[in-house]
N, C-alpha and C positions, 0 to 999 in steps of 0.2 A: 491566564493571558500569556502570550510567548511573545518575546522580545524580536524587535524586525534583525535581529542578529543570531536568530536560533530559526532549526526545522524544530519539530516533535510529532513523533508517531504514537497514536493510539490506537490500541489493540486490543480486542475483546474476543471470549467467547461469548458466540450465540445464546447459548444457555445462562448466562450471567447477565445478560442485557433484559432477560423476560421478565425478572420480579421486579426492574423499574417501569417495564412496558407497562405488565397487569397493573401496577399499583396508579400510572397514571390515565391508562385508558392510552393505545397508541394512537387514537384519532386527535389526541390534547399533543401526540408527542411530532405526526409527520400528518404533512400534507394531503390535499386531495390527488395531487398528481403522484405524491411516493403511494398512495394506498391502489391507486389506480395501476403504478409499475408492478409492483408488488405483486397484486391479482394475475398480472399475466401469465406468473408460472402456474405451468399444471400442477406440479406436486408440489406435495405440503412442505416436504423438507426444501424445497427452494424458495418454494415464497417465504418462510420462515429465516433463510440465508438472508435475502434478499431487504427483507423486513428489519431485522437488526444489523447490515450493510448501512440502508438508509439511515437508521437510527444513529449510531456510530457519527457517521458522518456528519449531524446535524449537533449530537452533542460535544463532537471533538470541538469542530469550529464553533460554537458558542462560550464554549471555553476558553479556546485561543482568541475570540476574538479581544475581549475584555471581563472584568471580571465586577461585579457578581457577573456570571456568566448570562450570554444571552437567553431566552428560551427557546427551548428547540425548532417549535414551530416557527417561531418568528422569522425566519430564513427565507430567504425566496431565490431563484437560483434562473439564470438564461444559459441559454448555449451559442457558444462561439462557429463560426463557419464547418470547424470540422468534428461539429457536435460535442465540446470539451466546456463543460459545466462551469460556470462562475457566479459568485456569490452577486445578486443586484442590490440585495437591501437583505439588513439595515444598511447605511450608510459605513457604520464603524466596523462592517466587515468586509466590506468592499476589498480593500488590500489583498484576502488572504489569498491567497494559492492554494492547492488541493489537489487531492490524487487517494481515491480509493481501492480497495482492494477483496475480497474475499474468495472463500475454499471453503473445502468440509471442515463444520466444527469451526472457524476462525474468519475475524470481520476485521480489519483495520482501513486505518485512514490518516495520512500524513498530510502537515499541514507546513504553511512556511508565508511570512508577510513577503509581499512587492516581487513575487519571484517565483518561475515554475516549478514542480517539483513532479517525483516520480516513485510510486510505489505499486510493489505485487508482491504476492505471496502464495505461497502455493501447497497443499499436503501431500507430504512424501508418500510414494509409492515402494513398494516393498521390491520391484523388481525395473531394471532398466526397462525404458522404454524405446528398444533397438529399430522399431520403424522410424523412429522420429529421428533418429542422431545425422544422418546425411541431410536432411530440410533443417534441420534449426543450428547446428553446431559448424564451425569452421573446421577446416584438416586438422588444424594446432591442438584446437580445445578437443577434438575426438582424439588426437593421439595424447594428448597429458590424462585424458578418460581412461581411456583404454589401459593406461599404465599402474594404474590405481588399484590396490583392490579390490575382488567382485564385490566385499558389501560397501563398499563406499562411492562406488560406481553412479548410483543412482540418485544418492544425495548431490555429488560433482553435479549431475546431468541440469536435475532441476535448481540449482544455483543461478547455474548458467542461465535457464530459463528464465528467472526473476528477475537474475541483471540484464538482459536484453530485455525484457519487458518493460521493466522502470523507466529504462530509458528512453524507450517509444513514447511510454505514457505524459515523461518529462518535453520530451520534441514535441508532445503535442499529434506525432504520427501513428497511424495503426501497423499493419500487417503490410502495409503498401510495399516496407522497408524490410526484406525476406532476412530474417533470422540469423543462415547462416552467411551472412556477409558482418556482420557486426561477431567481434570476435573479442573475447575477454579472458585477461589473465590472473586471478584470484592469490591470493597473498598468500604463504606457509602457513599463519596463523587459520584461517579461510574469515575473516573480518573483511577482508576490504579486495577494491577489485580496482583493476583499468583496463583500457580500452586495448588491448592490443594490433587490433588490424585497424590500418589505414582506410578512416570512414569521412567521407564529405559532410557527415552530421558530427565529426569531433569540436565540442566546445568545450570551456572550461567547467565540467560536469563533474561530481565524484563520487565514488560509488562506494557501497557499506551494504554486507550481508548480516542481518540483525537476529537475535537469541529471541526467537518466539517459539521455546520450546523443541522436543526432541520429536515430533511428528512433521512439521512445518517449514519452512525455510520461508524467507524475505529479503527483499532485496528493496536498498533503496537509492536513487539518484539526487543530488542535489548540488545548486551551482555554490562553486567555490569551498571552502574551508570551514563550515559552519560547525558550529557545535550539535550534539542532539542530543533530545532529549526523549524517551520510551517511557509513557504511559501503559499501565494495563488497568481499563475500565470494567468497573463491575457496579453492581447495586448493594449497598449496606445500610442495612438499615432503614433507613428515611432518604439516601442520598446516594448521589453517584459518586462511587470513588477510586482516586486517581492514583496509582501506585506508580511512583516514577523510577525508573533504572537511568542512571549515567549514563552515557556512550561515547568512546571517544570518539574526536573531529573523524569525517570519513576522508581519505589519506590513499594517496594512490602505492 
């Protein structure tokens, strides 16, 4: 259960979420309408993405909501005008806030009481992605890019990518909001980020690039000064288990 004074991100590998699947049957674990989403991809490695995405999701917020934690199914979920998911029932989850995420190999989902929240993630690519940098990037962030060395080029790239996306998914906006107009300056340490360019969507937002390993990067948005807190979920034994890492407050 998390405190209306804390975010917390849970993150999993796909492959670590399957021996709770098999062991309960995923029809005991998600919906008719997650099994129905789920079927639409063609290939198997996306529906299987897709599948322990939904799963994730259903047992983070069961857990945040209250504790013994909810059951997964028990969730039932409407959409807001701009199609952004929120919890209808039970009752006692109604509060939380949410923002999912997935990529090759990795599924997360940040969670937060009475307040929006913002999270992506993305698997690194081994090489710049030079068509994209004039669509998604500002002058600034392409020249601090550019400045860097070539192997670290592309780690900078897709940063940036996940702090602009958090942020969308935190506003609630899509793509309507073109990339390179939102512009960000990431800290020496690369933990934490701010807004650089002068944006009509600046609120009191803060942003945190988080340690999910050396293939992945994430980024996550959320209002004000809050603490966090990083789960990595897996199945042990008889039981899902929560290994949590510290994070400092995210800090412009």
């Amino acid at each position: 259960m998390i405190a209306p004074s804390t975010a917390a991100v849970f993150v999993a590998r796909p492959a670590e979420l399957a021996a709770g699947a098999s062991r309960f049957g995923i029809a005991r674990l998600l919906d008719d309408e997650d099994l129905q989403q789920t079927q639409r991809f063609r290939h198997a490695q996306h529906r299987a993405l897709a599948t322990a995405s939904r799963l994730l999701q259903r047992i983070a917020l069961g857990w945040a909501a209250t504790l013994p934690p909810l059951p997964a199914r028990s969730l039932r979920f409407v959409r807001d005008v701009r199609g952004r998911p929120w919890v209808a029932e039970p009752a006692v989850a109604r509060s939380l806030g949410f923002s999912v995420a997935n990529t090759e190999a990795m599924v997360a989902c940040a969670v937060i009481r009475d307040a929006a929240i913002g999270l992506d993630i993305e698997h690194l690519r081994d090489e710049l992605p030079h068509e994209l940098l004039t669509s998604c990037l500002t002058a600034d962030e392409r020249a601090v890019l550019v400045g860097l060395p070539p192997a670290q080029q592309a780690a900078r790239f897709f940063a940036l990518w996940t702090l602009k996306e958090c942020y969308l998914k935190a506003l609630g906006r899509g793509l309507d909001v073109p990339l390179d107009t939102l512009g960000f300056a990431i800290n020496s340490a690369g933990s934490s980020a701010s807004l650089s360019s002068a944006s009509p969507l600046d609120v009191d937002w803060r942003f945190q690039l988080l340690d999910v390993g050396p293939r992945h990067v994430a980024a996550l948005c959320v209002p004000g000064d809050l603490p966090l807190r990083q789960y990595w979920v897996s199945w042990v034994g008889e039981s899902w288990q929560f290994s949590a890492t510290e994070q400092p407050a995210p800090a412009l």
